[in-house]
N, C-alpha and C positions, 0 to 999 in steps of 0.2 A: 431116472430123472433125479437130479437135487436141486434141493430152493435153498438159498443164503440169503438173509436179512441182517444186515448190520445197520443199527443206528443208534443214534443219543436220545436221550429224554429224560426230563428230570434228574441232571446229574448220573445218568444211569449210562453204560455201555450196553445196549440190547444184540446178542448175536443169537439168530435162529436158525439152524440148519436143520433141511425134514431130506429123506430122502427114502426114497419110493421106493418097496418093496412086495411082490405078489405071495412071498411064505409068507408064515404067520410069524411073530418074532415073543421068542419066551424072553420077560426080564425077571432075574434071579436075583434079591439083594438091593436092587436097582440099576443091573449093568444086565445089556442082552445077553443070552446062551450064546455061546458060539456055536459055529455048526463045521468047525474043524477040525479036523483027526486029532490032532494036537494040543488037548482043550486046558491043560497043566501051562504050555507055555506061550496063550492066547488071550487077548483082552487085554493087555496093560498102556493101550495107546487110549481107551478112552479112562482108565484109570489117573493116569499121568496129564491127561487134559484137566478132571476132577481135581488133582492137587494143586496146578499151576491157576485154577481159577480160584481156588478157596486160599492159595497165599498173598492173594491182591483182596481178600475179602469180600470174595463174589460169590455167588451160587450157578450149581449147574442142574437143570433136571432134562430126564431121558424119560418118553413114553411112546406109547404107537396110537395112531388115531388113525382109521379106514386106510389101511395100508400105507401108511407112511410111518416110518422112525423120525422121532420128533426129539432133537437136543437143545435147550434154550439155556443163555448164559445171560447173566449179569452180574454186571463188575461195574461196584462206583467210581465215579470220576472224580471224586474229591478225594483229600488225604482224612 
């Protein structure tokens, strides 16, 4: 299952993306462990999300809450 929530408020772009998981999820740094063979050339898509929100001046934070992956973005709407 995934839940997406995009809205506005207060000048603010709100994007929430959770998305259900039954393992339990290590975050290292602030970005999950991966849990693929190939852990050297893995993760850089939510990496690359992180920069593309912080060059419009937004914040992104990742955490886990009763089995869910929880990623929330904000990005202002003014210059």
């Amino acid at each position: 299952m995934i839940k997406l929530k995009i809205f506005s408020q207060n000048s603010f772009l709100m994007i929430c993306l959770e998305n259900y998981c039954e393992e339990e999820i290590n975050l290292q740094q602030g970005f999950p462990d991966t849990t693929k063979e190939d852990k050297k050339n893995h993760g850089y898509g939510l990496k690359s999300i992180r920069y593309t929100i912080e060059k419009y001046r937004g914040t992104m934070t990742l955490h886990t809450e009763n089995n869910w992956f929880v990623m929330r973005i904000l990005i202002p709407l003014t210059a």
